[in-house]
C-alpha angles and dihedrals in degrees: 000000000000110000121189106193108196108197102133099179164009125088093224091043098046077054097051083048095062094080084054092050093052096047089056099047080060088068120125108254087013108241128246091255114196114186111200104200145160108286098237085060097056091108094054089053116021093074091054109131088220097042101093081185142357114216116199127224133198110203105133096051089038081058100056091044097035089136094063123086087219091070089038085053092049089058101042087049086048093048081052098049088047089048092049099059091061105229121211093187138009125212115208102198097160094058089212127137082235094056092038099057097058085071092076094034081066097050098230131167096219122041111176118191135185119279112274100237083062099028106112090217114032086202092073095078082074081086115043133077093213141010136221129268101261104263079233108199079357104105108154126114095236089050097047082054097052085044081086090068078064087075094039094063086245127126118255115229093217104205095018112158130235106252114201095171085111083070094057129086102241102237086069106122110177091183085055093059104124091206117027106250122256110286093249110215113208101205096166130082151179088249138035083220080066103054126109096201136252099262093049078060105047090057101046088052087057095046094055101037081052077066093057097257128139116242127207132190106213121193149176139197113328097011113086100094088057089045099048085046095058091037083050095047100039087033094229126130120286100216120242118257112293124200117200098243075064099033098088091051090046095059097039087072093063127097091219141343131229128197146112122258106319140126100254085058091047095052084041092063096037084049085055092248111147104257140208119189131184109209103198112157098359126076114244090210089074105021103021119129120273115208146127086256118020135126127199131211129212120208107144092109098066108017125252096311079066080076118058132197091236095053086052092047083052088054104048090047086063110042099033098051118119 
């Protein structure tokens, strides 16, 4: 069987499609899997063991320069790769207009999508010849994306954890590191809604680096001026730029991670890195961080001030502790 998976982006729900991914691979025979995705996530997909090929897509650039023939060139080249693999079936785990509509492009039979009552655009299922079994209780994100095993036959492994190890050299131990890593803080997000401030930051930075521990701004695009501002405030160390070809191996040295719900935390706790995430506008039932050692916490209910830095502190004390 020939499988086309469409989830484009982003870096927390390539992560909560690994366990997809997986499930599939332990087909019998395994199937020939090929992952279209947005080109600046490749890394994070191409080395897969279940991924036969990674195709890369350009949407979001073909967006901004969708008056050129160049970007008109690139699509069509794209239509004609996906053809070309010959898909049987295609698995819509993102549930977006965007990821449904390269079922047709590619020309398969046979376009599952995601139930509706879980599906983030209902018009989506324009474009699909089947849907999904409803996940029922089942509302993770990891889970919502194996309910697509439901309409090939195949058991669904509810609660299953991402698993990044694939993205590690494997001679990484975390258990034979001589001196715990640096605790990485994710102050960035995807939404303001999501952020935790600069200032709750800033304190908890001083409150773990008064326990001896290293602390480590870490920041992506966009994000550097907030980041040197809270390295600057708390005097602890800004992290060097970190592309995300580098960006596994990077959080794999910590001894924990802390940020709210964002894809680095994500990729943290499916790496096996003790993990600490802030849940301020999204539920943790459905996006909350999987992982051997993670805790969530839980401050929808009263903003970000619900969540203090010294509850955070207590938690990382906890969890981080070797």
């Amino acid at each position: 069987m020939r499988i086309l998976l469409t989830r484009l982006s982003s870096l927390g729900d390539i992560v909560h499609t690994w366990p997809l991914v997986e499930a599939l691979a332990g087909f019998t025979p395994p199937p020939h899997l090929t992952w279209l995705v947005e080109e600046e996530y490749l890394p994070l997909v191409a080395p897969h063991p279940g991924v036969r090929r990674a195709i890369p897509a350009a949407t979001r650039r073909w967006r901004r320069r969708a008056w050129l023939p160049a970007a008109w060139q690139e699509l069509r080249a794209t239509v004609q790769v996906l053809r070309d693999t010959r898909p049987d079936v295609v698995l819509d785990p993102q549930g977006l207009l965007k990821s449904a509509v390269w079922g047709i492009l590619a020309g398969a039979p046979r376009r599952i999508g995601l139930h509706r009552g879980v599906r983030r655009e209902r018009m989506a299922g324009l474009f699909y010849s089947e849907t999904a079994p409803s996940p029922g209780p089942h509302r993770h994100a990891v889970d919502v994306a194996l309910s697509l095993l439901g309409a090939l036959g195949a058991g669904v492994p509810w609660g299953a954890r991402p698993d990044g190890s694939f993205l590690l050299p494997a001679d990484t131990h975390r258990s034979s590191r001589a001196v715990p890593g640096p605790v990485v803080l994710l102050p960035g997000t995807g939404r303001a809604a999501k952020t935790w401030g600069g200032e709750s930051f800033v304190e908890l930075a001083g409150r773990l680096a008064g326990l001896g521990w290293d602390i480590e701004i870490l920041w992506g695009p966009r994000e550097r001026a907030v980041a040197a501002t809270i390295a600057r405030a708390a005097g602890v160390r800004l992290a060097p730029p970190t592309p995300l070809g580098g960006l596994p191996r990077h959080l794999a040295g910590a001894r924990g991670v802390i940020g709210g719900d964002t894809g680095p935390a994500h990729l943290a706790a499916a790496l096996g890195v003790p993990t600490v995430m802030l849940h301020l506008a999204t539920d943790p039932q459905r996006s909350g961080a999987r992982g051997r050692r993670v805790v969530v916490l839980d401050g929808r209910a009263g903003g970000a001030a619900a969540i203090t830095p010294a509850a955070v502190a207590a938690a990382a004390v906890t969890t981080f502790e070797v």
